[in-house]
VEXMIRO-938834 format. One record per residue: residue number from 1; residue in three letters; x, z, y of N, C-alpha, C, O, CB in turn. Coordinates in steps of 0.02 Angstrom, whole numbers, always signed. Glycine has a CB too. Example, Ala and Ser with C-alpha at 12.3 -4.5 7.8 and 13.67 -1.06 7.14 Angstrom:
// VEXMIRO-938834
R num residuo    nc1    nc3    nc2   cac1   cac3   cac2    cc1    cc3    cc2    oc1    oc3    oc2   cbc1   cbc3   cbc2
R   1     ALA   +660   +390   -284   +615   +390   -225   +660   +390   -165   +712   +423   -166   +565   +452   -224
R   2     SER   +642   +354   -112   +684   +357    -53   +645   +394     +2   +670   +402    +57   +704   +286    -30
// end
This chain:
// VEXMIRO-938834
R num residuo    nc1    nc3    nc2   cac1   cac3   cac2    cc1    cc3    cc2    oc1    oc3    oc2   cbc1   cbc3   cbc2
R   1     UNK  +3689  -2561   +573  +3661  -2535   +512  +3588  -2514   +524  +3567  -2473   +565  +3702  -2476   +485
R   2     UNK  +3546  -2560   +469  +3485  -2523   +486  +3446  -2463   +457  +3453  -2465   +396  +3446  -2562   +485
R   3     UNK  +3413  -2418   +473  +3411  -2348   +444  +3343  -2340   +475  +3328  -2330   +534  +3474  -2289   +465
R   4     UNK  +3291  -2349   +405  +3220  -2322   +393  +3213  -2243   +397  +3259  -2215   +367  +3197  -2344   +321
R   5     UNK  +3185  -2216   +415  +3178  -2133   +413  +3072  -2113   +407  +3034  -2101   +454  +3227  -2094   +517
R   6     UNK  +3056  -2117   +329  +3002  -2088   +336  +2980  -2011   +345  +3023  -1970   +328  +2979  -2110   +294
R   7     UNK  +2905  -1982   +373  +2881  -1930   +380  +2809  -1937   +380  +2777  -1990   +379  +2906  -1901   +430
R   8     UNK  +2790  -1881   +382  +2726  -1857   +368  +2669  -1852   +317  +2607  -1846   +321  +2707  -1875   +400
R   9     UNK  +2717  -1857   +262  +2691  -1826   +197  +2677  -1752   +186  +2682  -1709   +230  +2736  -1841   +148
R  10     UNK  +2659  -1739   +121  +2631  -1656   +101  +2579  -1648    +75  +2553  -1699    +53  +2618  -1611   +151
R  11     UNK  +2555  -1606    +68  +2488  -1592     -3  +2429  -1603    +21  +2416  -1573    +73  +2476  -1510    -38
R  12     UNK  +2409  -1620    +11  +2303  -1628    +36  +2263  -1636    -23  +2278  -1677    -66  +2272  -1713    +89
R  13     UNK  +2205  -1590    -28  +2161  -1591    -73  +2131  -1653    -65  +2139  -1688    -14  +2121  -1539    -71
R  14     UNK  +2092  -1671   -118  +2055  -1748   -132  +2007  -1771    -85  +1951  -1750    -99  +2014  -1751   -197
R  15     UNK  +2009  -1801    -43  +1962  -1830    +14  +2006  -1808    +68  +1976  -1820   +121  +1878  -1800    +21
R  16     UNK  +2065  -1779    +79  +2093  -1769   +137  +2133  -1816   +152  +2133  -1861   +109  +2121  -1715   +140
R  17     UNK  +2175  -1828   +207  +2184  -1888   +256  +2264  -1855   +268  +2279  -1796   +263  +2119  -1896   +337
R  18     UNK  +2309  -1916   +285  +2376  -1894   +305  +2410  -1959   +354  +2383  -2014   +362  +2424  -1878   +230
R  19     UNK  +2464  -1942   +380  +2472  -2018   +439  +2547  -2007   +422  +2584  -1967   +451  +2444  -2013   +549
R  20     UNK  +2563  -2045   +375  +2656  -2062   +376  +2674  -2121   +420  +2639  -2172   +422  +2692  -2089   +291
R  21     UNK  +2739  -2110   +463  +2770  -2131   +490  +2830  -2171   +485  +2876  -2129   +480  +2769  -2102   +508
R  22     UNK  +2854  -2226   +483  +2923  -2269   +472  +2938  -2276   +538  +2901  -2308   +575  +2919  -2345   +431
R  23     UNK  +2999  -2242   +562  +3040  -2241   +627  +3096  -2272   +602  +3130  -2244   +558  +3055  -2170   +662
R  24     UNK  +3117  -2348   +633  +3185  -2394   +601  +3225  -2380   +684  +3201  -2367   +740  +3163  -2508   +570
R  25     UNK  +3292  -2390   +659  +3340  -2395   +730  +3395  -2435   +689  +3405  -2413   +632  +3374  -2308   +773
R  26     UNK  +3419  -2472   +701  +3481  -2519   +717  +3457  -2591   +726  +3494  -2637   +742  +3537  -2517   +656
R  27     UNK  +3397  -2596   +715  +3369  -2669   +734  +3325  -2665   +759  +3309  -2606   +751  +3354  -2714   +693
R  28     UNK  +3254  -2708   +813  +3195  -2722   +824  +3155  -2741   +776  +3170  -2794   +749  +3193  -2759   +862
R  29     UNK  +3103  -2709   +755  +3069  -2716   +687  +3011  -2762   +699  +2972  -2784   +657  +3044  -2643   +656
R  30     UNK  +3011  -2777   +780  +2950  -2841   +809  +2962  -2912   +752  +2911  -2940   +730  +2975  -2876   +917
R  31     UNK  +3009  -2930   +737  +3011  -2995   +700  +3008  -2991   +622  +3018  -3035   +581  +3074  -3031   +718
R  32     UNK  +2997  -2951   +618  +3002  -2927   +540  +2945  -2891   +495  +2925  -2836   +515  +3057  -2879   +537
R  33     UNK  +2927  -2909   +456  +2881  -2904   +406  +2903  -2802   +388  +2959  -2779   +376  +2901  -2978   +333
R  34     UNK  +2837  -2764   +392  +2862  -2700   +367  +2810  -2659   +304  +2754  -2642   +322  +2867  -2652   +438
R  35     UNK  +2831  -2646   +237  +2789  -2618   +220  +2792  -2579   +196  +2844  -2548   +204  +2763  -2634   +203
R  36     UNK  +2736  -2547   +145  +2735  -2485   +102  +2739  -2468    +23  +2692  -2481    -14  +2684  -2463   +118
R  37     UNK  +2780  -2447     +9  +2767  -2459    -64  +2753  -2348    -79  +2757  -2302    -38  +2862  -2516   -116
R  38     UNK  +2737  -2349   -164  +2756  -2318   -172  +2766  -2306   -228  +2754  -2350   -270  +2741  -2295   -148
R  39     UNK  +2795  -2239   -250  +2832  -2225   -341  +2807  -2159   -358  +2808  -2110   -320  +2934  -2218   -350
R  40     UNK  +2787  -2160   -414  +2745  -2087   -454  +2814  -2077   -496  +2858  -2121   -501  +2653  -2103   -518
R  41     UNK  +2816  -2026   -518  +2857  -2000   -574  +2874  -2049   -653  +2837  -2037   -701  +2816  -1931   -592
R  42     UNK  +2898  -2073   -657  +2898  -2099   -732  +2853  -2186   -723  +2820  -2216   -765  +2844  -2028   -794
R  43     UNK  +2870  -2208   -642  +2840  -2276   -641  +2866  -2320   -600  +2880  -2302   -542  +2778  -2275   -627
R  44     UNK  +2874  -2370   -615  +2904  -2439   -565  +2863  -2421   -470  +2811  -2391   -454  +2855  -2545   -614
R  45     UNK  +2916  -2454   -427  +2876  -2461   -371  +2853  -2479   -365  +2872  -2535   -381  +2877  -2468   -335
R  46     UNK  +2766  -2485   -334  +2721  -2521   -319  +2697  -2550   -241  +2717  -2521   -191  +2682  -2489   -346
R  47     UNK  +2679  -2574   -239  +2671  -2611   -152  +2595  -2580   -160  +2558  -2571   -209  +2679  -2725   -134
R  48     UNK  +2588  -2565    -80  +2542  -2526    -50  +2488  -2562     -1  +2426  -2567     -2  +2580  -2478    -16
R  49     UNK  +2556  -2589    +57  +2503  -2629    +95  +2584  -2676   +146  +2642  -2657   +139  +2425  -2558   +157
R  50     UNK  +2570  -2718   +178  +2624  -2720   +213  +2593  -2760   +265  +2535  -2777   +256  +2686  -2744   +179
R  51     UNK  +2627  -2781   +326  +2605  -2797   +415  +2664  -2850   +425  +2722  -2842   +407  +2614  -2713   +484
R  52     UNK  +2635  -2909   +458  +2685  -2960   +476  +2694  -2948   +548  +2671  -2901   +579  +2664  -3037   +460
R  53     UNK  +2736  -3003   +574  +2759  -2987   +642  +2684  -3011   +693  +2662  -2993   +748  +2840  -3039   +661
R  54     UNK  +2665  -3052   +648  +2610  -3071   +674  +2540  -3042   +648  +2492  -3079   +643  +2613  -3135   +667
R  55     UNK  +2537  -2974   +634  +2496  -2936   +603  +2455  -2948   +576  +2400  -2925   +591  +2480  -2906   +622
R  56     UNK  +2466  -2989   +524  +2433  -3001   +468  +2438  -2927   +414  +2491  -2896   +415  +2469  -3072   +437
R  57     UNK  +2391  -2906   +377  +2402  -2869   +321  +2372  -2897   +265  +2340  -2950   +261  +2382  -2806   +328
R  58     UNK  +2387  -2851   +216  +2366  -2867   +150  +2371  -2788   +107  +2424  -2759   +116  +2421  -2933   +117
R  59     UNK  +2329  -2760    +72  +2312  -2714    +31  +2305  -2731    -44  +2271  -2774    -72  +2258  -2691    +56
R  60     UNK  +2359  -2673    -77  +2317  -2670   -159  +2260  -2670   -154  +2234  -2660   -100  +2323  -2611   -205
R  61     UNK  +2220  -2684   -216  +2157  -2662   -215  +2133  -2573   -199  +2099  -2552   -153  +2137  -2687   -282
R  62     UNK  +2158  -2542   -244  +2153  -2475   -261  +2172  -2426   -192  +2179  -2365   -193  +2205  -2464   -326
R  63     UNK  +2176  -2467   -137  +2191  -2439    -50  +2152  -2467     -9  +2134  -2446    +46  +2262  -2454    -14
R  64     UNK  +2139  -2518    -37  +2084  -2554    +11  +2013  -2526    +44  +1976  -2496     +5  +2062  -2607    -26
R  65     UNK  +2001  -2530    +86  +1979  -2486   +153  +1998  -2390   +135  +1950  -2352   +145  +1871  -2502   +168
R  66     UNK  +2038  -2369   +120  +2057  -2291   +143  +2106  -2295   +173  +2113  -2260   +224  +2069  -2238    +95
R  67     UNK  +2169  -2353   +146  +2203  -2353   +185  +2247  -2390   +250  +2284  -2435   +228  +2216  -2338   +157
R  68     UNK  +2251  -2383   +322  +2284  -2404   +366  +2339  -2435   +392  +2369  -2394   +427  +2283  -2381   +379
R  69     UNK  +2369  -2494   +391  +2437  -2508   +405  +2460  -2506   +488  +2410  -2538   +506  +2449  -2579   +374
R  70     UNK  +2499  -2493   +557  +2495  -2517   +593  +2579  -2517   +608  +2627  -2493   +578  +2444  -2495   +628
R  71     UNK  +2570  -2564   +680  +2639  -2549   +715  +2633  -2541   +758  +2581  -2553   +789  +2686  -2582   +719
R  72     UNK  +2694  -2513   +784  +2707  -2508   +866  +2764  -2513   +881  +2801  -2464   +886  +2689  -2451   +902
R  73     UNK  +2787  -2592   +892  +2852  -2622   +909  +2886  -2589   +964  +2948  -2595   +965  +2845  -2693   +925
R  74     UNK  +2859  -2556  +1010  +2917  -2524  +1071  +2925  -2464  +1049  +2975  -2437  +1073  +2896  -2519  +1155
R  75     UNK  +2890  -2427  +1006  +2923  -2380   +951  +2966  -2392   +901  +3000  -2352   +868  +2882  -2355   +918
R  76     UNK  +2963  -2461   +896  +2995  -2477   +855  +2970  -2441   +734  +2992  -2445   +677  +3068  -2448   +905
R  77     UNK  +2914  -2413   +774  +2883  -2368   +716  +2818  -2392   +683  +2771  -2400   +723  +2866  -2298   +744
R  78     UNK  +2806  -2405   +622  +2754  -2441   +582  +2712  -2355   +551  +2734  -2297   +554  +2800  -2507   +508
R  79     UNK  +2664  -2376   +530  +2612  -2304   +535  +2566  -2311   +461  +2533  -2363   +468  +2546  -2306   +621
R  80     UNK  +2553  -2288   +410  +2505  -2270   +386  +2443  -2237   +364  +2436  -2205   +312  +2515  -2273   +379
R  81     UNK  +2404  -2247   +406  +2335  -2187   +395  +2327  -2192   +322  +2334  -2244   +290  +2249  -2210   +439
R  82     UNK  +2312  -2135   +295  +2296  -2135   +236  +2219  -2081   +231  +2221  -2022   +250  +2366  -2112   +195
R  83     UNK  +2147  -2117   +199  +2106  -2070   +216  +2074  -2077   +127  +2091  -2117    +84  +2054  -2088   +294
R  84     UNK  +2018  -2014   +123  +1990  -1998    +61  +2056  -2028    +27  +2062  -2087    +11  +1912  -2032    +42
R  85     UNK  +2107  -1977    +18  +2167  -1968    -43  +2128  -1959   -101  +2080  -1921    -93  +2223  -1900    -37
R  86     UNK  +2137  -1984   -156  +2139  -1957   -232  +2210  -1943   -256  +2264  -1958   -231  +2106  -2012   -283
R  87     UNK  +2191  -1901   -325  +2264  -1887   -356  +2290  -1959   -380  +2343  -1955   -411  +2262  -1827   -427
R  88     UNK  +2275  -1998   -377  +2308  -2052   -419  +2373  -2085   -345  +2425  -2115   -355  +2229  -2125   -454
R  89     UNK  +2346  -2065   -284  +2396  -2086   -242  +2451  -2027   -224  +2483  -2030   -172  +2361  -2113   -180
R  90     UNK  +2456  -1987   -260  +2514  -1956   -274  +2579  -1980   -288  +2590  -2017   -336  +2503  -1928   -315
R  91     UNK  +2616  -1964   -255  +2690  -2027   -242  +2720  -2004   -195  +2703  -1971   -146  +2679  -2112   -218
R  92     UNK  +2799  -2036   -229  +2847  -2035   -156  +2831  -2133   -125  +2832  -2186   -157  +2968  -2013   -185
R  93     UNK  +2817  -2119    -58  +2777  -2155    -24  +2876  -2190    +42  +2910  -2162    +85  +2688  -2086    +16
R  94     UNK  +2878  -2251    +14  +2949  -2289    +48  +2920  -2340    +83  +2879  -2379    +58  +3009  -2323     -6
R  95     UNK  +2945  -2341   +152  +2932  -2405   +207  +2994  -2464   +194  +3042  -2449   +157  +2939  -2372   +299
R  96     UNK  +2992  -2509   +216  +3025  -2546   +192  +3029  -2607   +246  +2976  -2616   +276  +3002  -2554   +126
R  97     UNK  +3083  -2651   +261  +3092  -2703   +299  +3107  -2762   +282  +3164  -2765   +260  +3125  -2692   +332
R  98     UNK  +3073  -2822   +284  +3078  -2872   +255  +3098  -2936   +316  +3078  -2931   +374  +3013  -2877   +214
R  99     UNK  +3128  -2980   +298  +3133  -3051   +334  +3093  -3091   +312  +3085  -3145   +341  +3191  -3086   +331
R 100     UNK  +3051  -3074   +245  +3004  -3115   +239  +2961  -3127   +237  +2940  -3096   +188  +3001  -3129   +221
R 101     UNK  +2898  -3171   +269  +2815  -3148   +283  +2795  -3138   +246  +2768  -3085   +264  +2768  -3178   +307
R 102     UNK  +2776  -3146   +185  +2708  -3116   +146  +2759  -3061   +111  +2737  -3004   +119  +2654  -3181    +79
R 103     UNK  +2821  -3061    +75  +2843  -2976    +69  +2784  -2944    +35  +2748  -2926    +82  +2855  -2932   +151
R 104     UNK  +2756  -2927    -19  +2729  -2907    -76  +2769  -2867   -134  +2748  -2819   -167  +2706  -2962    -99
R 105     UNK  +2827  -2897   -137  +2873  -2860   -202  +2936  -2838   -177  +2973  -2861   -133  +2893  -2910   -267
R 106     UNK  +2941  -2787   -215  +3018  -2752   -188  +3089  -2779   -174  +3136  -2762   -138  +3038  -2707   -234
R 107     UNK  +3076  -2827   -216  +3136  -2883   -197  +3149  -2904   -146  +3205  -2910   -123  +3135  -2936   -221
R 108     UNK  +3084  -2922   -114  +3067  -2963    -44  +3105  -2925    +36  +3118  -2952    +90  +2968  -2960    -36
R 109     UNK  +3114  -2842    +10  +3168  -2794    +57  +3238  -2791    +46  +3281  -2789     +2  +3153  -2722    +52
R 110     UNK  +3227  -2791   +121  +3346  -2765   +120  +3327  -2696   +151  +3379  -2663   +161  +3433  -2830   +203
R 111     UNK  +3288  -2673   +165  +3287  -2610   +177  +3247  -2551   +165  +3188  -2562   +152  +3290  -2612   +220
R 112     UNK  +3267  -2484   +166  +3215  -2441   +133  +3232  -2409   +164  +3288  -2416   +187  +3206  -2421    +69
R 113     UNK  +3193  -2357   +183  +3184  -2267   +196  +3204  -2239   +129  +3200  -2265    +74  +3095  -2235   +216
R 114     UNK  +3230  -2171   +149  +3239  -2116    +92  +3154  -2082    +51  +3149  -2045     +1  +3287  -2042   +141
R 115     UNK  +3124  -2097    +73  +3033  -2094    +81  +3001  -2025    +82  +3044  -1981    +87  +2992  -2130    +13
R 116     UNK  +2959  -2009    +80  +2913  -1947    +91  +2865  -1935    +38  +2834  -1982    +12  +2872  -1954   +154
R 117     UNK  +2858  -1879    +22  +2810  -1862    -44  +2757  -1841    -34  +2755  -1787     -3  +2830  -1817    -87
R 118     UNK  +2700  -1868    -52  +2636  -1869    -47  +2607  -1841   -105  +2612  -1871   -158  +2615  -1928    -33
R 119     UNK  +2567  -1771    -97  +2532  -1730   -177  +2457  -1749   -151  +2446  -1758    -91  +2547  -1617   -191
R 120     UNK  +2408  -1754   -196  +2348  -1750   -180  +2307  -1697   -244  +2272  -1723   -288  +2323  -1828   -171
R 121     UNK  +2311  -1667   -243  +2268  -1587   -302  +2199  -1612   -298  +2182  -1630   -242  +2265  -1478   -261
R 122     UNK  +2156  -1619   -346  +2094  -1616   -347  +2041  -1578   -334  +1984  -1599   -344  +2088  -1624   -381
// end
């Protein structure tokens, strides 16, 4: 069974910076596509950024250069820097595991984290 476990969410005023973490255990996450989505209150999930096995990424627009994707396969743990937050990236923030390379839409996962909540106050 595989079991996503995100962290390192919490409040940061606007221009502040945060580093969430996706720690997976029941599989090796080296062959597998991993990414980020996230969900505001009263809105569909949205894709964030996501990392192939062969570390390729790809970014929304609206993240593009603040925010970071990485991995570290003998951690088995994928990483998001997140820098200059605005309130609009306010969200519960879900990692996610895919078998499939480009993996863009939520469909594209069999797996999720319970996710981490991210406030950003102006």
């Amino acid at each position: 069974q595989v079991q996503l476990v995100e962290s390192g969410g919490g409040s940061v005023q606007a221009g502040g910076s945060l580093r969430l973490s996706c720690v997976a255990s029941g599989r090796w996450i080296s062959s597998y596509t991993m990414g980020w989505f996230r969900q505001a209150p009263g809105k569909e999930r949205e894709f964030v950024t996501r990392i192939t096995w062969d570390l390729n990424t790809t970014y929304t627009d609206s993240t593009k250069g603040r925010f970071t994707i990485s991995r570290d396969n003998p951690k088995n743990t994928v990483y998001l820097q997140m820098n200059s937050l605005i309130p609009e990236d306010t969200a519960v923030y879900f990692c996610g595991l895919s078998p499939r390379w480009s993996a863009t839409r939520p469909l594209d996962y069999d797996y999720w984290g319970q996710g981490t909540q991210v406030t950003v106050s102006p």
